[in-house]
C-alpha positions as CSV (number, residue, x, y, z in Angstrom):
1,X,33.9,34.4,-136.0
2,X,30.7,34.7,-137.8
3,X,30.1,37.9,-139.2
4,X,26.8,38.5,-137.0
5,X,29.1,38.2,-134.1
6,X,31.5,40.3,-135.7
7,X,29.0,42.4,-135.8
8,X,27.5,42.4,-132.5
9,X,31.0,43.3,-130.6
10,X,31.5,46.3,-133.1
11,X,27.8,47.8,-132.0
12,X,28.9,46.9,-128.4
13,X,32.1,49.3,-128.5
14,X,30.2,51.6,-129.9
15,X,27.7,51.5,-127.3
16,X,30.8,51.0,-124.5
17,X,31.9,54.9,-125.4
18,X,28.8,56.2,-125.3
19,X,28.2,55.2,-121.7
20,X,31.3,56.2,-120.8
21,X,31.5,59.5,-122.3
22,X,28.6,59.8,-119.5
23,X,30.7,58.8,-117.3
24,X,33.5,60.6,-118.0
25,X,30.8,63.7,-117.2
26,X,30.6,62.7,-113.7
27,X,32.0,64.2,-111.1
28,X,31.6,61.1,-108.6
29,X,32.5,58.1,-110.9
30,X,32.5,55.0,-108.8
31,X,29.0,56.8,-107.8
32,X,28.2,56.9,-111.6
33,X,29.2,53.4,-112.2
34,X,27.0,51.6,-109.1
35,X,23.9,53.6,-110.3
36,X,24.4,53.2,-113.7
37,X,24.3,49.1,-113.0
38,X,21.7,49.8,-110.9
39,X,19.8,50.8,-114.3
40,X,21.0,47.5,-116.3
41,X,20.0,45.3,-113.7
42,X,16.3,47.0,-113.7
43,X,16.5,46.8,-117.2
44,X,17.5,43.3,-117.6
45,X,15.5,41.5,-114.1
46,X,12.1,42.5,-115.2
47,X,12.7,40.5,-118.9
48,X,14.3,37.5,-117.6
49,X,11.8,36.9,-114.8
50,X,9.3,37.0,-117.1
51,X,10.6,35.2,-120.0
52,X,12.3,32.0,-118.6
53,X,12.0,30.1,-114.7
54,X,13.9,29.9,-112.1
55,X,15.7,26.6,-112.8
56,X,17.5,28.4,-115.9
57,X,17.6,31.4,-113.7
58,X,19.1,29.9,-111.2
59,X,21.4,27.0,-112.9
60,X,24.7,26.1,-111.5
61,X,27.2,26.6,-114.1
62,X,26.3,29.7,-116.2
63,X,25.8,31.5,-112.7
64,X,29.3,30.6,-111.3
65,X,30.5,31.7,-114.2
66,X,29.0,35.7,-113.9
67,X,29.9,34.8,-110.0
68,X,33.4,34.5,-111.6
69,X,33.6,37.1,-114.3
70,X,31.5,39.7,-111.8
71,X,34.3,39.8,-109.5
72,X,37.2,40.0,-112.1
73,X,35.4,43.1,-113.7
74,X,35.2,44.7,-110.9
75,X,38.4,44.0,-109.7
76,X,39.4,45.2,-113.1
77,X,37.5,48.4,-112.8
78,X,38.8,49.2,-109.0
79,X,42.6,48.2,-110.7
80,X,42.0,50.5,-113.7
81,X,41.4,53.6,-111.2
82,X,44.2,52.9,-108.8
83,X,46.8,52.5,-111.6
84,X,45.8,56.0,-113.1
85,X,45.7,57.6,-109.2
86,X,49.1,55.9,-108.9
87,X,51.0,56.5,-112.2
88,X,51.9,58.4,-115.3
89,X,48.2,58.0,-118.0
90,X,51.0,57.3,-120.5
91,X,53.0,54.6,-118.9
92,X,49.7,52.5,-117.3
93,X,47.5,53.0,-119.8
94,X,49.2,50.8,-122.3
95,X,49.3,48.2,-119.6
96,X,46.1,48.3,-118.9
97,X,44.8,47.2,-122.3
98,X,47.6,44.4,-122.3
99,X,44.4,41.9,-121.3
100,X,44.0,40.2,-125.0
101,X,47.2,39.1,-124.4
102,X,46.5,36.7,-121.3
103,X,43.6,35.8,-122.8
104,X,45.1,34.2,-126.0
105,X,47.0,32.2,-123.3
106,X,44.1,31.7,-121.3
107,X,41.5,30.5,-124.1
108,X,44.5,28.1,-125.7
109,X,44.4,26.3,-122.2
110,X,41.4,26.4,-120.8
111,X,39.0,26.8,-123.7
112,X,41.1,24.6,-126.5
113,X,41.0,27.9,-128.9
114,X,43.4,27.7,-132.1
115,X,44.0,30.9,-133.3
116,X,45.3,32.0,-137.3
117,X,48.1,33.8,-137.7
118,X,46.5,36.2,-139.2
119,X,44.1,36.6,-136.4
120,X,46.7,36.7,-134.2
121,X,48.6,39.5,-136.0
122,X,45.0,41.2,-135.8
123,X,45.0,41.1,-132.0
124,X,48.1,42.6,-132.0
125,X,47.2,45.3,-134.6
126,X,44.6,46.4,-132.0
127,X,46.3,47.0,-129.2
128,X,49.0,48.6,-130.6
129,X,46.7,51.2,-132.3
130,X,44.6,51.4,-129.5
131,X,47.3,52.3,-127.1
132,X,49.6,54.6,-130.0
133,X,46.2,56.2,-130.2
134,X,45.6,56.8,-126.6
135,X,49.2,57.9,-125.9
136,X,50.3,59.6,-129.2
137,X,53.3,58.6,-129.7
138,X,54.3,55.5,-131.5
139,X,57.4,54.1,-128.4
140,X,55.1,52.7,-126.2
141,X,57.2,52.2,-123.5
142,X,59.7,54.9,-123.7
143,X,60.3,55.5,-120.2
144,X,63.7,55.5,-118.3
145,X,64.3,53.6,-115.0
146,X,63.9,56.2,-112.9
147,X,60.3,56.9,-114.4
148,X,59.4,53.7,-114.0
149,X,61.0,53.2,-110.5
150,X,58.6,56.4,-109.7
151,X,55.6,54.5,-111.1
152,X,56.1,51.3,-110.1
153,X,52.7,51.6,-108.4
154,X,50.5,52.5,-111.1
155,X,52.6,50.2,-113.2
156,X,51.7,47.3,-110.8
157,X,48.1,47.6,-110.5
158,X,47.4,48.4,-114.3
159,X,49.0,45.1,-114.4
160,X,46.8,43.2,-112.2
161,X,44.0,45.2,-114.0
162,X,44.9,43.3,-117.5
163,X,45.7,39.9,-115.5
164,X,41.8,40.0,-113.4
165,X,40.1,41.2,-116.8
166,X,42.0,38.2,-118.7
167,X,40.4,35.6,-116.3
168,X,37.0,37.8,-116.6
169,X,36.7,37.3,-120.4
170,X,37.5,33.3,-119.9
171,X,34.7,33.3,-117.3
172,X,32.7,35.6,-119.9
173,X,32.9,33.1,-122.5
174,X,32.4,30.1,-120.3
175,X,29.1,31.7,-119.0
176,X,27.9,32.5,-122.9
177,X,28.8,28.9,-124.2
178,X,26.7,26.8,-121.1
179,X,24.2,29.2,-120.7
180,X,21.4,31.6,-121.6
181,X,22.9,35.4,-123.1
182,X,20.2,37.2,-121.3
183,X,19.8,35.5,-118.0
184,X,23.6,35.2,-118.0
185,X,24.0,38.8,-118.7
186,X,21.8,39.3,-116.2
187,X,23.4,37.5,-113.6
188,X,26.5,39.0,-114.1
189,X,25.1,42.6,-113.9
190,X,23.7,41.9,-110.5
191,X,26.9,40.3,-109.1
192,X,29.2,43.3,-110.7
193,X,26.4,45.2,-108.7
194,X,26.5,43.7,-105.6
195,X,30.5,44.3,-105.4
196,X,30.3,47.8,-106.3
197,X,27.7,48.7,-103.7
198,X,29.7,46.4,-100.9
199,X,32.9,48.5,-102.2
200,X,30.8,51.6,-101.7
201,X,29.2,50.5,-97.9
202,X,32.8,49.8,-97.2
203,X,34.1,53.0,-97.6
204,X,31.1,54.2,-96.2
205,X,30.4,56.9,-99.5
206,X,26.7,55.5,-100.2
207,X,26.2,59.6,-99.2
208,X,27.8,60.4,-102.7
209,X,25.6,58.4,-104.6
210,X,23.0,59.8,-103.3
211,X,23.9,62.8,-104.2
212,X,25.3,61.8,-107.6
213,X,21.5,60.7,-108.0
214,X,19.7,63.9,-107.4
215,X,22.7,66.3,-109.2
216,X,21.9,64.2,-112.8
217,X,18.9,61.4,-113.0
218,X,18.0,61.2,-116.4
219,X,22.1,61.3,-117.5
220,X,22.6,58.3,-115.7
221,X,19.5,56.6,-116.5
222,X,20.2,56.9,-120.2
223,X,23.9,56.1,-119.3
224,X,22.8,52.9,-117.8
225,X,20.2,52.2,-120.6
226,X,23.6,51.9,-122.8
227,X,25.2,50.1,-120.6
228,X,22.5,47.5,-120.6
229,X,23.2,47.7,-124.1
230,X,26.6,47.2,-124.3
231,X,26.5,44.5,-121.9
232,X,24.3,42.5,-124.1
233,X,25.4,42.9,-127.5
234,X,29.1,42.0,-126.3
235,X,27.9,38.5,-124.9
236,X,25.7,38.1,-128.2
237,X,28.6,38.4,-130.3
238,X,31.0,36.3,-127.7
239,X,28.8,33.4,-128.5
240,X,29.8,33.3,-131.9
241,X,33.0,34.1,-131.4
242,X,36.7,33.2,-129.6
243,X,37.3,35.3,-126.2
244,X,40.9,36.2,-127.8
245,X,39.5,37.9,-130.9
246,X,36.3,39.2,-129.5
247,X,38.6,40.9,-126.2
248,X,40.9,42.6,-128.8
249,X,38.0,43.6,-131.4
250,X,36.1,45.4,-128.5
251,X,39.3,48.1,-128.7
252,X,37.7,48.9,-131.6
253,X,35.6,51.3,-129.4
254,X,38.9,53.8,-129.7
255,X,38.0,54.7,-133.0
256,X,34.6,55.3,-132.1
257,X,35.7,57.4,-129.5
258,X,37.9,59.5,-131.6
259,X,35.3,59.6,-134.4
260,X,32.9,61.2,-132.0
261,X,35.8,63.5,-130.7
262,X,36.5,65.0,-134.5
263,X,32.8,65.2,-135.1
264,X,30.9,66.5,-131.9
265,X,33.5,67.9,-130.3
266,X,35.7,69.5,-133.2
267,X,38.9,67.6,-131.8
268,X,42.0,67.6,-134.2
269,X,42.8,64.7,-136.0
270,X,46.2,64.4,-136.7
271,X,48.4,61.9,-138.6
272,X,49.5,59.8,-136.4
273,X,46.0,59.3,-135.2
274,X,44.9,58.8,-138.3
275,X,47.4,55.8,-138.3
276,X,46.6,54.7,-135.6
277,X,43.1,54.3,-136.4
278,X,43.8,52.8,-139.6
279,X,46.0,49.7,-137.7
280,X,43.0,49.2,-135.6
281,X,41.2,48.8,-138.8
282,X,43.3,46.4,-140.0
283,X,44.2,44.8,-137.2
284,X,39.5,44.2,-137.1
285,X,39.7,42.9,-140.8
286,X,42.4,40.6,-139.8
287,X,40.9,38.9,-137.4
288,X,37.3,38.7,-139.4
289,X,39.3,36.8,-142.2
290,X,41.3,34.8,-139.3
C-alpha cells in the first residue's frame, strides 16, 4: 500500500462519519440515504460527462463491475438494517463488520493477493477494536444459547450483510483496477441509486422522501456532498492498495467517530475505549508496514 493510498482511505472514513452522523439525524433513513445519492450522482454526472466520452463512460468491464458492487452494497445496506430490526446491536453488530474477513479469502482467489503476516494481524487488530469499541466489552460473543436461539434472525442477516459487502469490495477493486476512478465511481453511484429508489417504489414510500426532502434540504445536500466525497477518496486509495487491507483500514472511521463524540458532543471516554482505539491504531500501522 502506498502511503498516498494509505492516505486517501483514512480521509475517506473520516468523511464516511461525517455523512452518516447526518444520517443518523434523520428521522426517515432509507429516505436519507436515496436522496443523499441522489446528491453524489449530481455531483459526479455533470464532471464525467464533461471530462471523458461515452466509450470510457460506457465500457464493458469497469461498468459490470459497479453493476456488481452496486447491488452488493445495497444489499449490504438493506442487510445491515434488517439485522439490527431483528437482533440484539450487541450480538449483530460484531457480525456485521466480519466482511474483511471474506474478503482476504476472496482477494487470495480471485484477485491473487498475498498478504504479510503482519498485515494480516493488522486486519485483525481492526475489527476487534472496532467492534470492542462499538460494544464495550472486550467477549465479543458472550451470549448464551438461548440468546442466540432468540436472535437467530438478526444474527442471520448481519451475516449475509458481511458475506454481500465481501463480494462488493472484490467488485470494488475489480472496477478501480480496469477502469477510470471517477467515471467508475460514478457508475457505481448511479446503480446503488437506482436499487434504492426501485426498493423505495416497491414499498411504495417515494411519499417519505418527499417529505424527508422538504423537513431538511440543505442537511442532506451537504450530507450527500460528503458522501460524494467519501465515495471517491475510498476508490482513490483502493487503487493503490489490496481490497483486504484497504476494507479493514476503512474501520478506522470508529475512531473518528468517537473522536468527534469526546470533542463535540462531550461523550466520556473511558479506558477501555481508549484501548480499543489504540488496537485500531495499531492494527492501521500494521498493515501500512505490511
Amino acid at each position: 500500500m502506498t502511503f498516498k493510498g494509505f492516505l486517501f482511505i483514512i480521509a475517506s472514513a473520516l468523511f464516511h462519519v461525517l455523512w452518516n452522523s447526518t444520517l443518523k439525524k434523520s428521522h426517515d433513513k432509507p429516505s436519507a440515504v436515496l436522496l443523499m445519492m441522489v446528491v453524489t450522482v449530481s455531483g459526479l454526472a455533470p464532471y464525467v460527462l464533461w471530462h471523458y466520452p461515452m466509450e470510457v463512460i460506457l465500457a464493458p468491464a469497469p461498468l459490470l463491475s459497479a453493476l456488481s458492487a452496486g447491488f452488493f452494497f445495497f444489499l449490504y445496506q438493506y442487510f445491515v438494517a434488517l439485522s439490527y430490526e431483528k437482533g440484539e446491536l450487541s450480538l449483530v453488530y460484531p457480525l456485521t463488520v466480519t466482511g474483511p474477513v471474506y474478503i482476504v479469502l476472496w482477494s487470495h482467489l480471485f484477485l491473487g493477493e498475498r498478504i504479510s503476516a503482519g498485515g494480516a494481524l493488522g486486519i485483525f487488530l481492526i475489527i476487534y477494536g472496532a467492534v470492542t469499541l462499538q460494544t464495550r466489552q472486550f467477549t465479543v460473543f458472550s451470549m448464551d444459547s438461548t440468546t442466540l436461539a432468540g436472535n437467530r434472525a438478526g444474527v442471520l442477516t448481519a451475516l449475509g450483510a458481511a458475506f454481500f459487502y465481501s463480494f462488493g469490495a472484490i467488485a470494488d477493486k475489480i472496477g478501480v483496477t480496469h477502469g477510470n476512478v471517477a467515471v467508475y465511481t460514478m457508475n457505481l453511484s448511479v446503480f446503488m441509486l437506482i436499487f434504492h429508489l426501485l426498493r423505495m417504489i416497491f414499498q411504495r414510500q417515494m411519499g417519505l422522501v418527499i417529505r424527508a426532502f422538504a423537513a431538511a434540504p440543505l442537511t442532506l445536500l451537504g450530507g450527500g456532498l460528503v458522501m460524494l466525497l467519501s465515495f471517491v477518496s475510498f476508490r482513490m486509495g483502493l487503487q493503490e492498495a489490496y481490497a483486504s487491507y484497504a476494507s479493514a483500514l476503512r474501520q478506522i472511521s470508529t475512531i473518528f467517530s468517537l473522536a468527534i463524540g469526546y470533542l463535540v458532543f462531550r461523550e466520556v471516554l473511558t479506558v477501555g475505549r481508549t484501548i480499543s482505539a489504540c488496537l485500531i491504531v495499531a492494527g492501521a500501522v500494521l498493515i501500512k508496514v505490511g
